[in-house]
C-alpha positions, 0 to 999 in steps of 0.5 A: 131279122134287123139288119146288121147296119142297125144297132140297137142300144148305148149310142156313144158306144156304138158311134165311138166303135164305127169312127174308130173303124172307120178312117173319116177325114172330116165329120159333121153333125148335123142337129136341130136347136131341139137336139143341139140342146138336149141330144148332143150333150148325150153323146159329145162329151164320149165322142173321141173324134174331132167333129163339126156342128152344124145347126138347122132350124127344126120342123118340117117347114124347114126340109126343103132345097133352101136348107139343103143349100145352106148344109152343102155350102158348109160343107164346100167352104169347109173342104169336105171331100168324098171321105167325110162323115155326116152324122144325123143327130135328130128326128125324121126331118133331120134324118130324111133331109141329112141322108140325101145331103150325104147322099147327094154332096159329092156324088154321095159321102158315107152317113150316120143316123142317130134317131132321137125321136119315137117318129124316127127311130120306129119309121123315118130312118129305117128303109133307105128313104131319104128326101125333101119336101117342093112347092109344099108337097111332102117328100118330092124330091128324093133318093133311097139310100141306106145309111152306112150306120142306124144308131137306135138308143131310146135314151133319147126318148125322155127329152121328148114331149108328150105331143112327140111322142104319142106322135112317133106312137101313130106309126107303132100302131100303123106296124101292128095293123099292117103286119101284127094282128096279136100285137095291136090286140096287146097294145089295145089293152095297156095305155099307150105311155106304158109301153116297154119303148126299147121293145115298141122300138125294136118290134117295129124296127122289125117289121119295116126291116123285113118289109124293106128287105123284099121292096127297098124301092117300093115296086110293090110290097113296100106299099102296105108301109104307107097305109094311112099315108095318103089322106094323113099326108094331104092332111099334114100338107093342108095344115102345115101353113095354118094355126092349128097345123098337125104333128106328122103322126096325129095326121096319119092317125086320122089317116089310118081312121079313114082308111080304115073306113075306106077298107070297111067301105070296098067290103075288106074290113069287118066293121067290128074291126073299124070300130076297134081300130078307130076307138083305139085311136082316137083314145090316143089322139086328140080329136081335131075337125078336118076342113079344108076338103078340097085342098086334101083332093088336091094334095092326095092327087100328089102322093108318089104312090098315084099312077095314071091320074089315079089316086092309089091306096094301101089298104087293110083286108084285115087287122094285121094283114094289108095290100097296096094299089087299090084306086079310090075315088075323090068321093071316097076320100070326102066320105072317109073324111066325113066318117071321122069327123062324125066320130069326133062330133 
């Protein structure tokens, strides 16, 4: 069952209904140039609110404290008090990083996320996660929080690029394989651009939700949600200064592949099943050689699922069924690694 906090559909209906049961002082909408220019002007013009704008950079270079700052001193010259509104108007970054402003501006004022990309809507604003990225490493500091309101409308959608989108689509697939062995079969069988989006988005709503609702703070079965995490984050992380840096979901895409190979190599996963999800994959992703080996140890020993100097895993025993704290060992890691780029070779 989705939550009631999360509302599917119009997303100026739905807004314009909360504000007006809701008595704000002050409202902020907090945006993207990307969302300034092709989201806002979806949902302002039916907005019968007075609102400010504030306008960050995008990327996930920019989810860190110096941006926090910048937000939080708007809002102080502005006289927010603990009776204002933010509203998250935009992707993961925005939606992560403008929760725990809200979160943390004043000890904590209510907040909105609007997700207007497949990344966001399908993952990033559902579950109460929010946080920034220190010293380059993803998500480091960081609260769970759920948002007083989750605006789902998938409208949105059409302002995304190909790129963006088949990069939202990376954590579609990770829902099927981790909790819906039918419905990875049925994606399996039809291109990945003609997917019905509202039912890909509600599909997947559902199964974080129901994942969240047991483990919101990820003491256990939270976990299986990070499968392809590990290695995907170290990758995105390795690569996020270089050229030819990754989009969050063709790095957890990869992520998936090698962990799939993991799970095949501690003798869970058949190996007619790691074809299947590894051919399925790569008929989705662009094929990129990974390099940069050490820096990706370097960056796994960081992931917040590590415990006592160990690496810590979610795997799968099977398509549609995975389990979390499982060691892996650097040289697991390497071999996985070398198992993709074998494939792309």
């Amino acid at each position: 069952m989705i939550p009631d906090h999360i509302m599917i559909g119009d997303s100026s209906s739905h807004l314009n209904r909360y504000l007006s049961e809701n008595n704000y002082s002050k409202i902020c909408i907090l945006v993207d140039e990307n969302t300034h220019s092709n989201c806002l002007k979806k949902i302002e013009g039916d907005i019968n609110f007075d609102y400010d704008i504030f306008k960050i950079d995008s990327g996930e270079e920019e989810k860190n404290l110096a941006t926090c700052s910048k937000v939080w001193n708007f809002l102080t010259e502005n006289l927010y008090d603990r009776k204002s509104l933010i509203i998250n108007l935009g992707g993961g970054v925005i939606c992560d990083m403008g929760g725990f402003v809200a979160s943390t501006f004043k000890r904590g004022v209510d907040f909105v996320n609007i997700p207007t990309t497949l990344l966001a809507q399908v993952d990033a604003s559902v579950g109460g996660k929010l946080g920034i990225d220190f010293n380059t490493y993803k998500n480091q500091i960081g609260i769970f929080k759920i948002p007083n309101l989750i605006i789902v409308d998938t409208k949105f959608l059409s302002s995304l690029s190909e790129r963006e989108l088949r990069s939202g689509y990376a954590e579609v697939i990770k829902h099927c394989l981790i909790k819906d062995a039918t419905k990875f079969k049925e994606i399996t069988k039809i291109n990945w651009k003609d997917n019905n989006w509202e039912e890909i988005v509600r599909h997947s709503i559902l199964i974080k939700s129901e994942v969240v609702e047991n483990d919101l703070t990820e003491e256990g079965l939270r976990k299986i949600l990070n499968f392809g995490h590990t290695i995907g984050h170290a990758i995105e992380t390795t690569y996020l200064e270089k050229k030819n840096k990754f989009f969050h979901g063709e790095a957890i895409a990869i992520g998936m592949i090698c962990e799939s190979y993991i799970s095949f190599h501690k003798k869970m996963l058949s190996e007619n099943e790691l074809n299947t999800i590894s051919g399925y994959i790569l008929s989705v992703f662009k094929s990129n050689k990974i390099e940069y080996h050490e820096e990706i140890l370097k960056n796994a020993k960081h992931d917040k699922k590590n415990f006592n100097k160990k690496i810590m895993i979610s795997l799968l025993e099977e398509v549609g069924k995975c389990n979390f704290d499982f060691e892996v060992s650097e040289d697991e890691i390497k071999k996985s690694i070398e198992y993709y780029n074998k494939l792309i070779s």
